[in-house]
PDB file as gemmi writes it, atoms N, CA and C in Angstrom:
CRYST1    1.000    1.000    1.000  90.00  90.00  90.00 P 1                      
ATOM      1  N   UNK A   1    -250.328  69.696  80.474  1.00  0.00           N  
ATOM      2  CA  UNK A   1    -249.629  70.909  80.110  1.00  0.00           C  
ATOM      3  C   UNK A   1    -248.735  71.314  81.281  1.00  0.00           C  
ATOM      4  N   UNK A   2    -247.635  71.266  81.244  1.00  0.00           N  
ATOM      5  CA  UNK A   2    -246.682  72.162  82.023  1.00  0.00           C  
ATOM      6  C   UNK A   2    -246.745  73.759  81.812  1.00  0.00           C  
ATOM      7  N   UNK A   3    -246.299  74.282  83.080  1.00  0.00           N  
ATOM      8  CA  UNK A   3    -246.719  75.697  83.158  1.00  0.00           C  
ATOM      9  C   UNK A   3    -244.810  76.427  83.796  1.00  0.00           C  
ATOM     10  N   UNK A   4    -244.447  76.887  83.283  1.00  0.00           N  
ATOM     11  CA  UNK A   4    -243.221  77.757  83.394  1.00  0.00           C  
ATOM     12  C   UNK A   4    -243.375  79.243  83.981  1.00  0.00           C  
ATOM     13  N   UNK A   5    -242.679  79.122  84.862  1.00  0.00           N  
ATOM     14  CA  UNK A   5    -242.038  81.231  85.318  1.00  0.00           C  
ATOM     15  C   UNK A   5    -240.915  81.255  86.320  1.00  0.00           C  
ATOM     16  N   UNK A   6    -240.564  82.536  86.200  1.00  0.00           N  
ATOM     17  CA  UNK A   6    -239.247  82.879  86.651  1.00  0.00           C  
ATOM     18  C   UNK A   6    -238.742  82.371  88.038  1.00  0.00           C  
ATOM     19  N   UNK A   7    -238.300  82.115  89.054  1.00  0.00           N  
ATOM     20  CA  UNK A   7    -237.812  81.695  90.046  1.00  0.00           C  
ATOM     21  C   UNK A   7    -238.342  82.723  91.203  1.00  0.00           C  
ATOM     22  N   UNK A   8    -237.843  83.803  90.900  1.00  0.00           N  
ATOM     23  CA  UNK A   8    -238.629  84.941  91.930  1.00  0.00           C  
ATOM     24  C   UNK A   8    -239.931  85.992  91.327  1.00  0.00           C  
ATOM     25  N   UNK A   9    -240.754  85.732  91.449  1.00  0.00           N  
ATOM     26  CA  UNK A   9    -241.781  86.518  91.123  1.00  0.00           C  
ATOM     27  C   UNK A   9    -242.141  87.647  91.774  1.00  0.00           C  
ATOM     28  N   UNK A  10    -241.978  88.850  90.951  1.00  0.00           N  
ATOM     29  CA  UNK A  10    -242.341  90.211  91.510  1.00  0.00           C  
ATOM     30  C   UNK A  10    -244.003  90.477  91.005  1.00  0.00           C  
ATOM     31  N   UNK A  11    -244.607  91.660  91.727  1.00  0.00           N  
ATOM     32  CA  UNK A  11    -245.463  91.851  91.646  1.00  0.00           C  
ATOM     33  C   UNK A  11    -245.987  92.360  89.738  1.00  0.00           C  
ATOM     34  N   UNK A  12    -245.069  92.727  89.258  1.00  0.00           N  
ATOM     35  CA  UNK A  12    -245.015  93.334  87.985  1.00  0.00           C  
ATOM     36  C   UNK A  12    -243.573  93.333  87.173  1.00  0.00           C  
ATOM     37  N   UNK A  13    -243.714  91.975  86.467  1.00  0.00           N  
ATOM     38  CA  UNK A  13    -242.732  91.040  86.079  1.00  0.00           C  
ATOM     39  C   UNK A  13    -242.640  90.857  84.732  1.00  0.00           C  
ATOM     40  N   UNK A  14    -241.807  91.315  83.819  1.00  0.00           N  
ATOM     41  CA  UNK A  14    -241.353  91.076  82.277  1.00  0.00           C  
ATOM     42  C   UNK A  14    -240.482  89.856  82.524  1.00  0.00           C  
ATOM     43  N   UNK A  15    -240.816  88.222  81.834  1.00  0.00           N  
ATOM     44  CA  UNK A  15    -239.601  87.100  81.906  1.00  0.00           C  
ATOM     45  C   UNK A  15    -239.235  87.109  80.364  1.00  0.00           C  
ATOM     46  N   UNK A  16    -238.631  87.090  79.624  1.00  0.00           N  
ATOM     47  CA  UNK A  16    -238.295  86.372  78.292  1.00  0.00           C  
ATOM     48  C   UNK A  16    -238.137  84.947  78.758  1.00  0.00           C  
ATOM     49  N   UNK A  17    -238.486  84.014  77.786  1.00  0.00           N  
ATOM     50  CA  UNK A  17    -238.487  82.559  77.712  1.00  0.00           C  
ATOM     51  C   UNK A  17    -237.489  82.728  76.469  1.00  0.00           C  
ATOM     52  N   UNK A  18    -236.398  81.864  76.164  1.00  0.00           N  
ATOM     53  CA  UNK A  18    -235.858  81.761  74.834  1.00  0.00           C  
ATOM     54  C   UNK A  18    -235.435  80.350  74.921  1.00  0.00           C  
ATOM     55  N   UNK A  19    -235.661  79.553  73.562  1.00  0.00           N  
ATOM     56  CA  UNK A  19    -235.054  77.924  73.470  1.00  0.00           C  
ATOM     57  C   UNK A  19    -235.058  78.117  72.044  1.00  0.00           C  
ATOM     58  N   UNK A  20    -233.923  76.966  71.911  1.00  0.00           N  
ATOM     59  CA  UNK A  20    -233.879  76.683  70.222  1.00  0.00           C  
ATOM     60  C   UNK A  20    -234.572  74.768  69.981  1.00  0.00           C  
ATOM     61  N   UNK A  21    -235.148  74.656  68.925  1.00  0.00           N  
ATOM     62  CA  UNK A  21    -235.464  73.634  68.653  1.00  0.00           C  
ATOM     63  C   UNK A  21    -235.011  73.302  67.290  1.00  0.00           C  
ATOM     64  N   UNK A  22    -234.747  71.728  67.015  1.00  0.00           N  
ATOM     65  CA  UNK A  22    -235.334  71.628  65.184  1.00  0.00           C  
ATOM     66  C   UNK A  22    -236.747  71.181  64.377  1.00  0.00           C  
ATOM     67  N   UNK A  23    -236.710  71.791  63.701  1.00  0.00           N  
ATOM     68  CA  UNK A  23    -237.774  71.652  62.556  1.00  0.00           C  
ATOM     69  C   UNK A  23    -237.560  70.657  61.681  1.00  0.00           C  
ATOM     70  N   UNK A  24    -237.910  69.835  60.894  1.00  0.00           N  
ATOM     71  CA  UNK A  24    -238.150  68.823  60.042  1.00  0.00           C  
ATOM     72  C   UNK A  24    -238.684  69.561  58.916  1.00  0.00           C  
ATOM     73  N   UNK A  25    -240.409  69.128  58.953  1.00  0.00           N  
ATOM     74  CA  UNK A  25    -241.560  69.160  58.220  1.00  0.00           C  
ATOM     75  C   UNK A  25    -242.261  69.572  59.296  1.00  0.00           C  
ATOM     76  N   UNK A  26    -243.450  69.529  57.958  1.00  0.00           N  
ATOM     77  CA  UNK A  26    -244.804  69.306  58.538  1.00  0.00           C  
ATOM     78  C   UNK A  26    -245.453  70.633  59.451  1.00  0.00           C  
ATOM     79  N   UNK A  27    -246.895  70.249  59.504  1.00  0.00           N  
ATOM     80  CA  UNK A  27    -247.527  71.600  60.025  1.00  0.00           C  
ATOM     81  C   UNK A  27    -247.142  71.585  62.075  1.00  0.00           C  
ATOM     82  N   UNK A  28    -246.955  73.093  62.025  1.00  0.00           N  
ATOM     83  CA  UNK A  28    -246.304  73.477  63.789  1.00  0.00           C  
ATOM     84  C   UNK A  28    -247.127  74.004  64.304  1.00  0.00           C  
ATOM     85  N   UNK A  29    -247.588  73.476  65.935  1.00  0.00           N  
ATOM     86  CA  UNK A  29    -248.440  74.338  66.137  1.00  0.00           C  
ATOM     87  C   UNK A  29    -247.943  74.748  67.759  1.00  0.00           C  
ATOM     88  N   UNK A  30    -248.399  75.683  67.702  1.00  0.00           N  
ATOM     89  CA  UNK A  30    -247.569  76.546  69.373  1.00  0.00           C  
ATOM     90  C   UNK A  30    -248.885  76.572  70.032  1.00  0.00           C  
ATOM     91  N   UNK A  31    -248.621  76.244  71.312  1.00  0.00           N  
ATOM     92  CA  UNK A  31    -249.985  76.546  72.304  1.00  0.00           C  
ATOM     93  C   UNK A  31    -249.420  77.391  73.705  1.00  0.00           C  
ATOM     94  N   UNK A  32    -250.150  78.556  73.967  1.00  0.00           N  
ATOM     95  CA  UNK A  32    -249.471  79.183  74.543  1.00  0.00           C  
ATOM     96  C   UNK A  32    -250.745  79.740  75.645  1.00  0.00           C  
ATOM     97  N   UNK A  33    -250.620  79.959  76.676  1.00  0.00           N  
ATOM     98  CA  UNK A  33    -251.692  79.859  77.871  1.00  0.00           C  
ATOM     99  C   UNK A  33    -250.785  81.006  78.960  1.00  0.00           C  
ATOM    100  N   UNK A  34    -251.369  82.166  79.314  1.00  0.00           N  
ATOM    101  CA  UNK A  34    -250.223  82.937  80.316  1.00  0.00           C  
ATOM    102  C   UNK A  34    -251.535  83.644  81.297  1.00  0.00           C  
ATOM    103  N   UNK A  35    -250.957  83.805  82.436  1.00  0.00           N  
ATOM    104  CA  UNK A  35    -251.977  84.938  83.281  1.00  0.00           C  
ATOM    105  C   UNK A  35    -251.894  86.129  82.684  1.00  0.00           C  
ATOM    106  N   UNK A  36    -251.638  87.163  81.947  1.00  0.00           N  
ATOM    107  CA  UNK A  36    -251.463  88.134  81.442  1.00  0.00           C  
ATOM    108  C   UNK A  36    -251.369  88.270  79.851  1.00  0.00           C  
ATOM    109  N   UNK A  37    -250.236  89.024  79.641  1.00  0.00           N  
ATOM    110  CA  UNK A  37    -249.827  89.125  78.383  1.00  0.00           C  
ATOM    111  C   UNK A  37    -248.966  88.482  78.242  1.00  0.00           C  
ATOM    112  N   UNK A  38    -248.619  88.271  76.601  1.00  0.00           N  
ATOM    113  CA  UNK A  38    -247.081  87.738  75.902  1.00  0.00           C  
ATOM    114  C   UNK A  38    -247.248  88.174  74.503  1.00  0.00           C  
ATOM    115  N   UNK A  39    -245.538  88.194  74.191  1.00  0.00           N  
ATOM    116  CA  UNK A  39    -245.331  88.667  73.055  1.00  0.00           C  
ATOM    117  C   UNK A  39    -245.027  87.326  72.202  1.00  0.00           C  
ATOM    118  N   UNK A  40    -244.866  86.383  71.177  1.00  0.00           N  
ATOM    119  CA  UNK A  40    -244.004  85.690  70.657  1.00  0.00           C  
ATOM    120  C   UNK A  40    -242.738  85.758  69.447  1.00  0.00           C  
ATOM    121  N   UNK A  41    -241.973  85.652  69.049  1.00  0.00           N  
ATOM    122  CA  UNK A  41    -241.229  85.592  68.307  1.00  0.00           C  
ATOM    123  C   UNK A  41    -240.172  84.166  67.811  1.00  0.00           C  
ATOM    124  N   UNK A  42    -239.872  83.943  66.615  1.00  0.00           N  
ATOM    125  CA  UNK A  42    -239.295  82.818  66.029  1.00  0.00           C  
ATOM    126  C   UNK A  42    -238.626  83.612  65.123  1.00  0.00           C  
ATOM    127  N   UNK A  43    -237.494  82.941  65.770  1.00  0.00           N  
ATOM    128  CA  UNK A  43    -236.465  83.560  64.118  1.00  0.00           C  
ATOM    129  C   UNK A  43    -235.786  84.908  64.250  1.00  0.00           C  
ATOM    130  N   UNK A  44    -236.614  85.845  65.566  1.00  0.00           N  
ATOM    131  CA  UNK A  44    -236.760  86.655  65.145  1.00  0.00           C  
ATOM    132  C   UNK A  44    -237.291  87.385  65.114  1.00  0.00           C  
ATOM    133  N   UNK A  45    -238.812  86.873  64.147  1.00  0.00           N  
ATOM    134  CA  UNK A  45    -239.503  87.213  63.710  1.00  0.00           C  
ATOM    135  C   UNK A  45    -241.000  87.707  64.860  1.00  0.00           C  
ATOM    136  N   UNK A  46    -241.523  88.695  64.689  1.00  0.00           N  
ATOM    137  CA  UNK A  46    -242.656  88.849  65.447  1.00  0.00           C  
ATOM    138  C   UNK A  46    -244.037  87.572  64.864  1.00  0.00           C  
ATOM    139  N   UNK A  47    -244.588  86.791  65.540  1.00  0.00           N  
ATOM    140  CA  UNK A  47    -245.409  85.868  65.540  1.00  0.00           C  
ATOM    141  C   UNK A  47    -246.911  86.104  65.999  1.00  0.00           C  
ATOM    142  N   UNK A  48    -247.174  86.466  67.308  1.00  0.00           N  
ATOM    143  CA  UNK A  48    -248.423  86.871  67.864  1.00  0.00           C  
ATOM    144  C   UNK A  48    -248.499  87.194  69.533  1.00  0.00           C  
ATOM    145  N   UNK A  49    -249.332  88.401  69.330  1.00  0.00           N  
ATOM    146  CA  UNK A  49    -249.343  88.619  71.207  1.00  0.00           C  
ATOM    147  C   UNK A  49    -250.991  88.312  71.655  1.00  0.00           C  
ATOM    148  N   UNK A  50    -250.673  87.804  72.939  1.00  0.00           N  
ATOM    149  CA  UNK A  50    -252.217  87.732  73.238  1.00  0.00           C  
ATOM    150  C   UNK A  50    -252.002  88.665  74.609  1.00  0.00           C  
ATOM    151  N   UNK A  51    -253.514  88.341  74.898  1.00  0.00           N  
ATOM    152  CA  UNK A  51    -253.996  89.206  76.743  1.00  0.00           C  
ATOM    153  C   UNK A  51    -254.945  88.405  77.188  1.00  0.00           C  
ATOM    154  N   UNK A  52    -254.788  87.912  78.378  1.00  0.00           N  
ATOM    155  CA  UNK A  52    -255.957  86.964  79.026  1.00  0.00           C  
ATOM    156  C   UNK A  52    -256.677  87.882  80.107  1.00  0.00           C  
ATOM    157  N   UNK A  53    -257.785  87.684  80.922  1.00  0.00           N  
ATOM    158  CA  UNK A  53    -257.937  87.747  81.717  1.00  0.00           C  
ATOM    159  C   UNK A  53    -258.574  86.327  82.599  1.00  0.00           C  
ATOM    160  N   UNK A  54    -258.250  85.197  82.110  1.00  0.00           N  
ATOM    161  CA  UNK A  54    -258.442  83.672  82.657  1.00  0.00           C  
ATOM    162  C   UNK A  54    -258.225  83.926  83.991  1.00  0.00           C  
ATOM    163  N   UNK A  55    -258.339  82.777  84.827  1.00  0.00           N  
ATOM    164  CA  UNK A  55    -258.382  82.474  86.142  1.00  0.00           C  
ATOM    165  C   UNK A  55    -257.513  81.382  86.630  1.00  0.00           C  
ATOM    166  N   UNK A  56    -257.019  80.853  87.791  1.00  0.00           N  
ATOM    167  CA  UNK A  56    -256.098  79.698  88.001  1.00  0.00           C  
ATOM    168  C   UNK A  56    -257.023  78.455  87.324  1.00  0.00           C  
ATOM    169  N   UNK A  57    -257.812  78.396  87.673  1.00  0.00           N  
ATOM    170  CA  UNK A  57    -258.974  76.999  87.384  1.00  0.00           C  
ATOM    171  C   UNK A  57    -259.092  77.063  86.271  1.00  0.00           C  
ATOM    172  N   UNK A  58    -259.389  78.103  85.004  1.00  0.00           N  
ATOM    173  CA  UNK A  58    -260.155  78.353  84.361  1.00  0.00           C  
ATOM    174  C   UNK A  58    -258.989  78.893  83.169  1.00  0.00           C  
ATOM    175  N   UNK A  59    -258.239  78.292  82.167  1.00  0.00           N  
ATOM    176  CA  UNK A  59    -257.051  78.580  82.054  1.00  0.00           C  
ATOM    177  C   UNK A  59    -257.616  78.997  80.110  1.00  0.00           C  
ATOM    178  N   UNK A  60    -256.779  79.450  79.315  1.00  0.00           N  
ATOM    179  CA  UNK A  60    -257.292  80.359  77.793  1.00  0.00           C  
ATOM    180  C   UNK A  60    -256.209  79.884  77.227  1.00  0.00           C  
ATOM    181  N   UNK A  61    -256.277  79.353  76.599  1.00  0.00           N  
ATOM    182  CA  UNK A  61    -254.781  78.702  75.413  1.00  0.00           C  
ATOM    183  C   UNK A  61    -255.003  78.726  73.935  1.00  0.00           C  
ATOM    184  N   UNK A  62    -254.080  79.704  73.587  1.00  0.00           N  
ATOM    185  CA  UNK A  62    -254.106  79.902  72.573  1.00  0.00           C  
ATOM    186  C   UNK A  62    -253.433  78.704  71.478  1.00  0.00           C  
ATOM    187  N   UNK A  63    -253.750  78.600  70.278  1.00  0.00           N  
ATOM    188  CA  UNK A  63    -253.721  77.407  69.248  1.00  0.00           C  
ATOM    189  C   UNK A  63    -252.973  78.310  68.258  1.00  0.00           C  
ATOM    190  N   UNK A  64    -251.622  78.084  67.963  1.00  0.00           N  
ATOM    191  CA  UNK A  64    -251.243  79.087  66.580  1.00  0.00           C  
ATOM    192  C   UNK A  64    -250.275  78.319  65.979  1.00  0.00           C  
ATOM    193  N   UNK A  65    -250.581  78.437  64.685  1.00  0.00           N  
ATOM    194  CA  UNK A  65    -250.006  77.799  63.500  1.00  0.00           C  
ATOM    195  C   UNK A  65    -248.667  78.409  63.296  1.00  0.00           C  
ATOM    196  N   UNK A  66    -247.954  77.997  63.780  1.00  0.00           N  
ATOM    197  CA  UNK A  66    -246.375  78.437  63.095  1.00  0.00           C  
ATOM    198  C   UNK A  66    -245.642  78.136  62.119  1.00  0.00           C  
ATOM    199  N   UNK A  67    -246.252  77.468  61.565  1.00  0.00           N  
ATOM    200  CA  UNK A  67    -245.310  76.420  59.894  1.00  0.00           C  
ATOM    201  C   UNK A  67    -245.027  77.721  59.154  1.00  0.00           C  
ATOM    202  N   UNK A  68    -245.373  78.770  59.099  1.00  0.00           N  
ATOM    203  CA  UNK A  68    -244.630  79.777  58.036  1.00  0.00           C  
ATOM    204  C   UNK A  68    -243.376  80.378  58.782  1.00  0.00           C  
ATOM    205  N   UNK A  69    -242.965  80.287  59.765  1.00  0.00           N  
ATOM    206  CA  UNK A  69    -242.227  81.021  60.528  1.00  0.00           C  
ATOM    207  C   UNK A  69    -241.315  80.195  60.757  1.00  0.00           C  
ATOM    208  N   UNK A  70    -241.067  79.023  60.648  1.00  0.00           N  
ATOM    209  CA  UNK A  70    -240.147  78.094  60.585  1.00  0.00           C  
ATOM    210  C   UNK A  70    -239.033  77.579  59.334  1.00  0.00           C  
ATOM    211  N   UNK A  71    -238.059  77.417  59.489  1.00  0.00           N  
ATOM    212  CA  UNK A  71    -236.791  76.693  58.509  1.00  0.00           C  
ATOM    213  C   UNK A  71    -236.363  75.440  59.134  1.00  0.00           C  
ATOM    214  N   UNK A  72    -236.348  74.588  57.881  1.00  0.00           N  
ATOM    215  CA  UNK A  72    -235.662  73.672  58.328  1.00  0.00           C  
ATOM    216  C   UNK A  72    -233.991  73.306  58.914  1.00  0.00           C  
ATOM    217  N   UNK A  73    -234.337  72.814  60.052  1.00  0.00           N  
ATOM    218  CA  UNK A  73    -233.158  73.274  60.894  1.00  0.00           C  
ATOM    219  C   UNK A  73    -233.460  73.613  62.135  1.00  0.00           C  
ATOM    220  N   UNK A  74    -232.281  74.098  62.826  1.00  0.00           N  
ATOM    221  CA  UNK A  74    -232.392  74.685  64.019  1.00  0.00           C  
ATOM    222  C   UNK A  74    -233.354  76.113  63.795  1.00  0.00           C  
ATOM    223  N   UNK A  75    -234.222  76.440  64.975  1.00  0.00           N  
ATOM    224  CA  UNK A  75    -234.881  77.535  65.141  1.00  0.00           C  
ATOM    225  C   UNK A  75    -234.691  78.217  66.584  1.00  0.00           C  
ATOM    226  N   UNK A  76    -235.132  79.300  66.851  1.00  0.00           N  
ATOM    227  CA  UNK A  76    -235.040  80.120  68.109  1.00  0.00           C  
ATOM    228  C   UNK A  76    -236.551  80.778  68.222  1.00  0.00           C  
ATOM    229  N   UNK A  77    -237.033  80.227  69.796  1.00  0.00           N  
ATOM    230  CA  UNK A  77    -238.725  80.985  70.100  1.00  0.00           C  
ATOM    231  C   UNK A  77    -237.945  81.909  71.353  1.00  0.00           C  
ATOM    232  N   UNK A  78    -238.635  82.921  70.921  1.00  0.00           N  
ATOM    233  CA  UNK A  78    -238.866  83.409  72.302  1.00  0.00           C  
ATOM    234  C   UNK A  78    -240.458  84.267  72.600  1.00  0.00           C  
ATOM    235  N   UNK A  79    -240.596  83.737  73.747  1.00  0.00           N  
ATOM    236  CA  UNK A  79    -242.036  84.668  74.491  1.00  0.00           C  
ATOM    237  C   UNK A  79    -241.678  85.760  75.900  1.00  0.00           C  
ATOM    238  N   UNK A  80    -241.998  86.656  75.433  1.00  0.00           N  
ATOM    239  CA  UNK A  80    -242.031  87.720  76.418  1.00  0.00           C  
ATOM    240  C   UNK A  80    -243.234  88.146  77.078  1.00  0.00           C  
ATOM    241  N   UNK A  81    -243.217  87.626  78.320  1.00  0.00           N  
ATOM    242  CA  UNK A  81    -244.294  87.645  78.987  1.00  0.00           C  
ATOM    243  C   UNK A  81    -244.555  88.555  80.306  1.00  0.00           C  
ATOM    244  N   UNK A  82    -245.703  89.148  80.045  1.00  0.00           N  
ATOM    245  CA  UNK A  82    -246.101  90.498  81.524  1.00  0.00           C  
ATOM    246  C   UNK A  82    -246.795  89.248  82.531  1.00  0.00           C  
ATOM    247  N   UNK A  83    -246.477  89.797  83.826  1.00  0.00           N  
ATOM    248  CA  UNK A  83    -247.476  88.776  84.708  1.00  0.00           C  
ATOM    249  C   UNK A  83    -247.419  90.269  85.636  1.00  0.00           C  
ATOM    250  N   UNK A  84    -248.569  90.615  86.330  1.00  0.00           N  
ATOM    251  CA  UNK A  84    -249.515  91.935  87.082  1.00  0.00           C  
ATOM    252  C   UNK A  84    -249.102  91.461  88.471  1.00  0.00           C  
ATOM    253  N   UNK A  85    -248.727  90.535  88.577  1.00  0.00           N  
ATOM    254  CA  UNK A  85    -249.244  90.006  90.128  1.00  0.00           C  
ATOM    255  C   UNK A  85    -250.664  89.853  90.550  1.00  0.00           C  
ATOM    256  N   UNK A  86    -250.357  89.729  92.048  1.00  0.00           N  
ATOM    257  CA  UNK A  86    -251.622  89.234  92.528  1.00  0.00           C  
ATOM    258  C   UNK A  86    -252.614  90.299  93.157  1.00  0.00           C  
ATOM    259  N   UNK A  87    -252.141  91.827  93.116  1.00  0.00           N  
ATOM    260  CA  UNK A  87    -251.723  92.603  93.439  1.00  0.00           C  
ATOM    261  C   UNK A  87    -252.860  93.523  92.770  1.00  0.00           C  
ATOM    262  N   UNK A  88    -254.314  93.252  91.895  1.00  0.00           N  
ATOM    263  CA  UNK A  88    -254.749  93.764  90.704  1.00  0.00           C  
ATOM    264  C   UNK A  88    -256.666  93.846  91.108  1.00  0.00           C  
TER     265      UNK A  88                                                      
END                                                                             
């Protein structure tokens, strides 16, 4: 699993992630793992937020079915994500 964030990290940090992909078929599944919170969205559309309190070692990944939220074709995700710092 690759792990993504912003270039400069503040102590109390909102990033949006946004990419477009295509869709085909078939069942989609998003896995999504953050130190904090996130929001998701496709399309658009609101999808699912989680809240961790995981650890560096010890990591919480969420499993979510996205095949209803998808068109065939190009699509747009975005996750909006809180990170607290280290600071907590």
């Amino acid at each position: 699993m690759a792990y993504i964030w912003c270039e400069k990290e503040e102590k109390y940090s909102f990033v949006e992630f946004i990419d477009t992909f295509t869709y085909i078929s078939g069942k989609a599944q998003l896995y999504v793992s953050a130190s904090f919170n996130y929001a998701t969205y496709i399309n658009g559309k609101f999808v699912v937020a989680g809240q961790y309190a995981d650890t560096v070692k010890e990591k919480v990944i969420d499993e979510i079915d996205v095949t209803s939220y998808l068109k065939t074709g190009k699509n747009e995700i975005k996750l909006i994500c809180y990170h607290m710092g280290n600071d907590h």
